[in-house]
C-alpha positions as CSV (number, residue, x, y, z in Angstrom):
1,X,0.0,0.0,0.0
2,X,1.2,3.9,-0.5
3,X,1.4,5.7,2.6
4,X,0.1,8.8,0.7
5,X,0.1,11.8,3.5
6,X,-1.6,15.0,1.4
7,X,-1.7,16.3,-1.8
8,X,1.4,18.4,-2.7
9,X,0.5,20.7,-6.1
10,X,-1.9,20.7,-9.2
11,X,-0.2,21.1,-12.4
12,X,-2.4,22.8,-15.3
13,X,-1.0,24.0,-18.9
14,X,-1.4,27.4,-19.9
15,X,-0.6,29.1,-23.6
16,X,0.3,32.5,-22.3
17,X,2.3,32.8,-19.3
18,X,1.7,36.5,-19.3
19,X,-1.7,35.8,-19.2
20,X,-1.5,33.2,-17.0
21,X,-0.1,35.1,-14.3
22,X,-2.3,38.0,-15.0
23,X,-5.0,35.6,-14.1
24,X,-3.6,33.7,-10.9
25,X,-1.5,36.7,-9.5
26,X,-3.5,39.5,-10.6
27,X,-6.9,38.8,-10.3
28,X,-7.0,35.7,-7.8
29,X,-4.2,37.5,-5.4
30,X,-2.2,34.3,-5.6
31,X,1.8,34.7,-4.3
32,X,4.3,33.5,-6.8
33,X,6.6,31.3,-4.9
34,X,10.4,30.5,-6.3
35,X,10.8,28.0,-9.3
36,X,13.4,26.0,-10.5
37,X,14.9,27.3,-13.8
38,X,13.3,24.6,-15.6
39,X,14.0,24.5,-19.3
40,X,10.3,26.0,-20.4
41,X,8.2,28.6,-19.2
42,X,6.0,28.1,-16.0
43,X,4.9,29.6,-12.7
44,X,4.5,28.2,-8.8
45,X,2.2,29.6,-6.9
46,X,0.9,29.6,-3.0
47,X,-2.8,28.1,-2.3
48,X,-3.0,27.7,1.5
49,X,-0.6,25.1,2.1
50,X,-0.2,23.6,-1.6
51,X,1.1,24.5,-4.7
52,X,-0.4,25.6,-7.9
53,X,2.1,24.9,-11.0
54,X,1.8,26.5,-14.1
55,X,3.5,24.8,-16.9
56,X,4.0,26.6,-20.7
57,X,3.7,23.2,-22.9
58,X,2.7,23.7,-26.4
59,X,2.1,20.7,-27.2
60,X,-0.3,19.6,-24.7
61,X,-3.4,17.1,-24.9
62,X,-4.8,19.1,-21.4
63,X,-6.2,21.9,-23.1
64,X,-10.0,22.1,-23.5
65,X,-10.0,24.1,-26.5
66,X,-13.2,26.2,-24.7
67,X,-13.4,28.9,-22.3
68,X,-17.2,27.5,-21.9
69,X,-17.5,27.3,-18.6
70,X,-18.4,23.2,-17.3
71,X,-18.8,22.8,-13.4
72,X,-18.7,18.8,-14.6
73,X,-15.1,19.0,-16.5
74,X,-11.9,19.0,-14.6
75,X,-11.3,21.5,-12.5
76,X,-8.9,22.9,-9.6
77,X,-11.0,24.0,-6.5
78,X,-10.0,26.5,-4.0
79,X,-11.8,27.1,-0.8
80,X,-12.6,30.8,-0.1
81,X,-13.8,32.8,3.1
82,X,-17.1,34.3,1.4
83,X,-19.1,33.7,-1.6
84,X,-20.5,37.1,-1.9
85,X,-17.0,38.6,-1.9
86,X,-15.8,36.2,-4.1
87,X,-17.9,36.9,-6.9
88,X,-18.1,40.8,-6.5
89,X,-14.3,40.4,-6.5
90,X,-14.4,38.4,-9.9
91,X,-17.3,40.3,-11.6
92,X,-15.3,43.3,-10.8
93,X,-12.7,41.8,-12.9
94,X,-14.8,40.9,-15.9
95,X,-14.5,37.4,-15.2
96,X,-17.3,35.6,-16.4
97,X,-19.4,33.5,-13.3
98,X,-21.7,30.1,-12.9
99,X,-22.7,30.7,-10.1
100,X,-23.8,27.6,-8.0
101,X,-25.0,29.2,-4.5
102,X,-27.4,25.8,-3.5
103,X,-26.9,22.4,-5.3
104,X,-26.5,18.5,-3.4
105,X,-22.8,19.5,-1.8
106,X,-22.8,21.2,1.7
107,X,-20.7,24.1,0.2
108,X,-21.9,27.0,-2.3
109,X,-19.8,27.2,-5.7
110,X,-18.7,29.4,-7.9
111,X,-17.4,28.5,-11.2
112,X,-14.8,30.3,-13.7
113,X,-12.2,29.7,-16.4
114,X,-8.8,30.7,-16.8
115,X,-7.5,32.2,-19.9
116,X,-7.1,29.1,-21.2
117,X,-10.1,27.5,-20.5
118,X,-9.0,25.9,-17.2
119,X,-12.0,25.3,-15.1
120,X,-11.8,27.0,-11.2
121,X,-13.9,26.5,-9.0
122,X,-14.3,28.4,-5.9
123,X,-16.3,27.5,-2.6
124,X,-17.4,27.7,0.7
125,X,-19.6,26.4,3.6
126,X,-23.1,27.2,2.8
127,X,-23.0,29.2,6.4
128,X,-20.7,31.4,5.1
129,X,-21.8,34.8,3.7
């Protein structure tokens, strides 16, 4: 058996790396962490205590080709303080929203996509304003 003890990072492909990190750095406030000096474009990033890697891979089969946004594709979540704050913050940005405020989970959702299409999802406790 694996003694598995968390999960570390999630790894998504981006196009753009300026864009990228207009996204996760600008808009969603993440802190770019030190990266190795890899041999292609990328970006690390803080999410409470796990990483977010952006990787610059041209050739990738990850890519969904749409910036439609689908709660049901794959998709990074990250767990937010408020809802309501949340998606002012993200409207305020031009970020297009599905928003998701009572379904079968015990959390309330809010659904984006990257500039690449990459799904996000943000949530948190239905108690939570």
């Amino acid at each position: 058996m694996i003694a598995i003890e968390s999960l570390h990072h999630i790894g998504i492909c981006v196009t753009d790396l300026t864009r990228a990190k207009q996204f996760y750095g600008g808009v969603l406030g993440l802190r770019e962490l030190p990266r190795p000096p890899f041999d292609f474009g990328g970006a690390w990033y803080q999410v409470g205590d796990r990483q977010l890697h952006l990787i610059v891979h041209p050739p990738t089969r990850t890519l969904r080709g749409t910036r439609e946004i689908d709660s049901r594709d794959g998709h990074l979540a990250i767990r937010v303080r408020s809802y309501d704050d949340t998606l002012q913050h993200l409207r305020s940005h031009g970020i297009e929203c599905l928003e998701s405020p009572r379904n079968l989970t015990p959390w309330a959702q809010i659904y984006v996509t990257d500039p690449d299409g990459n799904v996000v999802e943000f949530n948190t406790d239905l108690t939570a304003p």
